[in-house]
N, C-alpha and C positions, 0 to 999 in steps of 0.2 A: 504493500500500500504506500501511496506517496507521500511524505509529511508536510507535503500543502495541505492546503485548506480545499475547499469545493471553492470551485470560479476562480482558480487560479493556475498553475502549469498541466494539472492534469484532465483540464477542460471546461466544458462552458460551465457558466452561473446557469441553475437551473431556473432561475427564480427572472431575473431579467437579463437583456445582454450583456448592460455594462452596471450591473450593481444590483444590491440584492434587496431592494424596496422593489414592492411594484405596488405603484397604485388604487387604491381602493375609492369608491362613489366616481361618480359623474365626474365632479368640479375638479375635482382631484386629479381623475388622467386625461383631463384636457387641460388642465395648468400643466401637466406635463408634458401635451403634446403642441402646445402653443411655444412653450419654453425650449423645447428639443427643434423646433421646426427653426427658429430663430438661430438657435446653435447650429444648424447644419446649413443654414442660406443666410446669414446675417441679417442685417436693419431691415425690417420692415413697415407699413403703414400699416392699421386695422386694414385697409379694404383689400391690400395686401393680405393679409392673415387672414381675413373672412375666403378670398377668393381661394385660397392654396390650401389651407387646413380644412374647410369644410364643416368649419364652426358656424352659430348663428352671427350675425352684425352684435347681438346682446351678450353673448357669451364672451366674445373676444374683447368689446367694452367693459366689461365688469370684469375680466381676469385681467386684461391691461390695466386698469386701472387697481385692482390689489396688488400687482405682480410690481407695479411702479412705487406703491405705498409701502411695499416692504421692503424696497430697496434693489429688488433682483432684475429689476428692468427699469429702465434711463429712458426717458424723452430724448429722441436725437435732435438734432437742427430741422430746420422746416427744409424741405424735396420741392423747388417749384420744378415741377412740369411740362411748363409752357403753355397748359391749356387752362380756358376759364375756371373757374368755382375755385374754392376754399384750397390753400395748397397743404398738400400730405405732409403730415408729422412723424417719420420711423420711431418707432421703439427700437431700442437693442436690450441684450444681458448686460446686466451690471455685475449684484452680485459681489461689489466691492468687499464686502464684509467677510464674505463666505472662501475661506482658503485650503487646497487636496497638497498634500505633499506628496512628492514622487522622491522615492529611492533607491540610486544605482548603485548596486555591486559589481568592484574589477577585482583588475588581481590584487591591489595595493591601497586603494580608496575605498570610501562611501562618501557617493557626493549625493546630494539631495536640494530639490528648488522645490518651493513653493508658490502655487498660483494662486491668483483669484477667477470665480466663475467665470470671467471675460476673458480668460487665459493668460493676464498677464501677468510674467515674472515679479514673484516681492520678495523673495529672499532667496541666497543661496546657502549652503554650507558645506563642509567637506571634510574628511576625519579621516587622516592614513591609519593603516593597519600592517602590519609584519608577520607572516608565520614564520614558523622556524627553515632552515636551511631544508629541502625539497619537499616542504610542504605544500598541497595545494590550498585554496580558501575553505574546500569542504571540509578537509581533514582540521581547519584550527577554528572549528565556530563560536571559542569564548571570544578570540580573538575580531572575529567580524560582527560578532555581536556588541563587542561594547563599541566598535567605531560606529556601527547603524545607530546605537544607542544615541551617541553623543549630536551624530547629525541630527537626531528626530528628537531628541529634549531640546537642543537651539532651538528649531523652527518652530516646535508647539509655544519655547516661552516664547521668543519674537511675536507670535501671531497672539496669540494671550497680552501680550504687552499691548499691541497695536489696536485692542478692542474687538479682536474679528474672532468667527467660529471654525475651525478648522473640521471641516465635514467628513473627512477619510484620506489615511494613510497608505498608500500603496509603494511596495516592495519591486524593481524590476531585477529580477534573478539570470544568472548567465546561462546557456540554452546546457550545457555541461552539466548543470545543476540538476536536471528536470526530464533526462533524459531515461525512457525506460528502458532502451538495452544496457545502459548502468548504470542501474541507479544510484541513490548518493552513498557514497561511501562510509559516510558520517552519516546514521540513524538520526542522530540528535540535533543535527544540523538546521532544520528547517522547522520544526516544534520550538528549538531554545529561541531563533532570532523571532518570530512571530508572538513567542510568549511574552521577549521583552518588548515589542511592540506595542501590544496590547495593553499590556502593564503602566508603560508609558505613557498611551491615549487615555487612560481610566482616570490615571493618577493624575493629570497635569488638564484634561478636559471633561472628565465622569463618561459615563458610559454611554452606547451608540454614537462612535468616531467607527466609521466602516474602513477595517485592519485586511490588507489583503494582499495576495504576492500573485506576479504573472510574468512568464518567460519576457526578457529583454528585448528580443526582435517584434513582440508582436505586437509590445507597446512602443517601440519604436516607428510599427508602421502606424500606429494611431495618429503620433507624432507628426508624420512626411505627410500622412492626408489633411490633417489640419491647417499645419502650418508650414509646412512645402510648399515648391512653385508647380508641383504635381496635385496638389488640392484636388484637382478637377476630372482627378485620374479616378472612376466607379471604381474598377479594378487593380491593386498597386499590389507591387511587391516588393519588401524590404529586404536587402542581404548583407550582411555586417562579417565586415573577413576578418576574424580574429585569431586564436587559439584554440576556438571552437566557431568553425563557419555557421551561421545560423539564418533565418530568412524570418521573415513576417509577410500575413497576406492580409489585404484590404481587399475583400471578394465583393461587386456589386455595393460599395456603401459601406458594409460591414463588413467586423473584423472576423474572420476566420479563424476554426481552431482546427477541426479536423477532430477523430474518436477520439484520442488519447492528449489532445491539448500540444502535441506536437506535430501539425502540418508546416511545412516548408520549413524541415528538417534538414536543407542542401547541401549542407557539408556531406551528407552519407547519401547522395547522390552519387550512383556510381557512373566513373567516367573511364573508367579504364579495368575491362575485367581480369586482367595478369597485371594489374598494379600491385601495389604494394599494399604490406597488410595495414590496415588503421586499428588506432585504439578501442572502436567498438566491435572489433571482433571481423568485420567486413574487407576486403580487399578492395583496394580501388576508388575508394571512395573519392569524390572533390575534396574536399578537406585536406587527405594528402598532398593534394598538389596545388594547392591557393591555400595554403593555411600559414599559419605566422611562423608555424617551423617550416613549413615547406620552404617559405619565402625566405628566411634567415643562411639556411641550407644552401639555395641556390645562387644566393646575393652575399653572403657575407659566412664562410662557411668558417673560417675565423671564428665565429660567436655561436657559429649551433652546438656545440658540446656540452654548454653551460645553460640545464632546465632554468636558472634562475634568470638568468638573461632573459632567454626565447618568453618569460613571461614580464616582464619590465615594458613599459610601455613605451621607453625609450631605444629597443631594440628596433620598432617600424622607424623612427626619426633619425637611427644611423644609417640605415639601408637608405632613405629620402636622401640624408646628406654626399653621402657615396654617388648616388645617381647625380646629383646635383652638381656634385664636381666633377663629372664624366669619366666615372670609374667602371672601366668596363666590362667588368666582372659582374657587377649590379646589377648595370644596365643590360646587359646579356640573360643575366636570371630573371630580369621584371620582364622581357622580352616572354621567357618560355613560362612566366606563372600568368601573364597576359594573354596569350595563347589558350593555356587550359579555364580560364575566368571566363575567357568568350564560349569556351564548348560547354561548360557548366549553364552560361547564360541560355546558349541556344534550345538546350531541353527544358530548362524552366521553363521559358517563354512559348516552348511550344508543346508545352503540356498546359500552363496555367493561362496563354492567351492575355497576359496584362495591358495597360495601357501606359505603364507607367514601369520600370526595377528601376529603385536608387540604392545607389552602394555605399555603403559607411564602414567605416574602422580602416582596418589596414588597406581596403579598396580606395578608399576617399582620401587617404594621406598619400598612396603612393600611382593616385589616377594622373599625375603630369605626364608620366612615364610606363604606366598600365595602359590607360584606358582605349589607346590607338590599337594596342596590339589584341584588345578585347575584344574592340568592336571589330576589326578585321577579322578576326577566330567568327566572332558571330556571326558574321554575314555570308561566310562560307559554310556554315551550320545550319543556318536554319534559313530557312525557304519560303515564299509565299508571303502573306499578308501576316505571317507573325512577323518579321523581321520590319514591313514594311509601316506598321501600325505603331510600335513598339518605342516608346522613349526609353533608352538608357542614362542616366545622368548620376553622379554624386551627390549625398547629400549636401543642403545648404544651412544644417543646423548645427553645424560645427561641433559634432560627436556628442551633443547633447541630448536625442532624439529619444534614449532609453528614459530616461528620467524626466525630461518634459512631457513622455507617454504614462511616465508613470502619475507623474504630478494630476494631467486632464484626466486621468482614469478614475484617482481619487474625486475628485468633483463630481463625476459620471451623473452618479444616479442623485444628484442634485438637479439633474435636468430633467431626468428623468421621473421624479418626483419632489417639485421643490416645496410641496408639503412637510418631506422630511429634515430637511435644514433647519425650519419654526421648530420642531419636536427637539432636534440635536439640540437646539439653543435656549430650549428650556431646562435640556439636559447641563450644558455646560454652565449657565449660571448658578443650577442647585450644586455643579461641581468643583467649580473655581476655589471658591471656601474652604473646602477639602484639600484639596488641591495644593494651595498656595502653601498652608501649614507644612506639607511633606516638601515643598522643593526647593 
């Protein structure tokens, strides 16, 4: 059994998509679906919201108008039109008050940001962590627990300080983590970090703060469809070239899991079947040949002997530096992991059909000098209207994408029911008091 929670790496929330309210009466999941529609198309007019949601003129008047009086939705500026009558006034999400925290686990950090409803950044924070000498993060989880700890007590008092409600906590976990042909190494690993989690939301905000953990690629695609220049992409695909290659999918709108919480799994895409053996037991896989030992190997074979290197995040910025000064050893290796990036592409895309793959991690730092040799691997790969339809690009959120997914994911089912935010923050005021005494 997985030591996630339900609605987290080992599959969907059975209860809603993206958070585990789901709305009860009438008023209640049309404030929801008023508030979600505006989240997924920005500012609109009532007559806007009457046309598109399928509300009455009365309904959308009387929820605009509590959804504006409690703060989660803003009067925008006046829309003239150009044509006679009264000029349209947009509403947007506000929501100023209401903050989700998102937090990322690597090999050496926890970094963590805090949004508000309208998604923008109010705090950041970040807490190194050291296991011992060939330790991974699974095997030292007091270790990654107290750095999670230390980011997620900052951000709860910042947001406590600032007067606001912090609606839920979410966890984005590396795809290594989560994976069921092996599982975590460390039983205790994902019960102890979630316990202090919890502990921490209880203690510092009383209880219903929604505490939850989800594979790092998939809140990263959440991430590229919000707030990418692919936004507009139904179907996206995220792939993050790390240590463990991993993908996220934005299927139709929504985010996809697949049965087991693990679709676009593409590191253990197999790409070559008399390749080499991989760590999950498979031969061949992508991973071997796009992964951050593969690349290290190829580029700079100097440094592959040493596990603690190949996991430093400063092992991809020596290989960048290398190519940079036209070492052509580098450049010769980014040439041949270039090469296998494009044929890994060419099956994704022409199994999943995307509109959009953006690459991040080790693909995004070292795309000056990949990306040409990718997209020629692809083009001779793959055929027809995938190739032709198909955007490939880097992403533009500068490796932030996991934890800004994690951060919007905590908000989530604020949208989705922003009845439940009034309840939390009746909760958090009886628990402040509490609260304040312990911290």
């Amino acid at each position: 059994m997985s030591p996630w929670p339900t609605g987290s790496p080992t599959g969907p929330d059975p209860k809603t998509p993206s958070g585990r309210y789901r709305p009860t009466g009438t008023r209640r999941s049309n404030a929801g679906l008023l508030l979600g529609h505006l989240h997924r198309y920005g500012p609109r007019s009532r007559t806007d919201l009457v046309a598109e949601t399928g509300l009455s003129k009365a309904s959308v008047t009387s929820l605009v108008g509590d959804l504006v009086a409690r703060d989660l939705l803003v009067e925008c500026d006046v829309t003239h039109t150009g044509h006679s009558g009264r000029p349209s006034r947009p509403v947007d999400i506000s929501g100023r008050w209401v903050e989700g925290i998102g937090i990322e686990i690597t090999e050496r950090t926890a970094t963590g940001f805090a949004i508000n409803l309208s998604g923008d950044l109010v705090a950041e924070r970040s807490a190194p962590f050291a296991p011992a000498e060939g330790e991974d993060i699974d095997r030292a989880p007091g270790d990654v627990a107290q750095a999670i700890a230390r980011v997620a007590s900052d951000l709860l008092d910042a947001a406590l300080d600032r007067g606001h409600v912090v609606a839920g906590l979410c966890l984005a976990v590396p795809a290594h983590l989560c994976r069921r042909a092996q599982p975590i190494r460390s039983p205790g690993w994902g019960p102890e970090v979630m316990a202090v989690l919890e502990q921490l939301t209880t203690t510092r905000c009383g209880p219903g703060v929604d505490v939850r953990a989800d594979r790092s690629a998939d809140l990263a695609a959440v991430a590229e469809r919000r707030l990418g220049p692919q936004g507009e992409a139904a179907t996206l695909v995220t792939i993050d070239g790390g240590a463990a290659v991993g993908g996220g999918v934005v299927l139709d709108g929504g985010a996809a899991r697949g049965a087991t919480g693990l679709v676009a799994d593409v590191g253990h895409l197999v790409v070559a079947a008399d390749g080499e053996r991989c760590w999950c037991g498979g031969r061949g896989c992508w991973e071997t040949v796009v992964g951050v030992e593969a690349i290290v190997r190829q580029c700079c074979p100097d440094l592959a002997g040493n596990p603690l290197t190949l996991r430093s995040p400063a092992v991809i910025a020596e290989v960048a530096r290398r190519a940079r000064i036209g070492d052509a050893f580098a450049l010769e290796g980014l040439e041949r992991v270039g090469r296998w990036v494009g044929i890994g592409l060419a099956s994704i895309v022409a199994t999943l059909n995307p509109h959009a793959v953006v690459l991040d991690g080790s693909f995004r730092l070292l795309g000056p000098w990949l990306l040409d040799h990718a997209m020629a691997a692809f083009a001779a790969h793959a055929g027809g209207p995938a190739l032709d339809d198909c955007i490939v690009t880097t992403s533009s959120l500068d490796g932030t994408a996991p934890r800004r997914g994690a951060a919007m994911r905590a908000v989530a089912h604020v949208v989705d029911d922003p009845e439940s935010i009034l309840e939390a923050a009746s909760s958090v005021c009886n628990g402040r008091a509490a609260g304040s005494s312990q911290r």
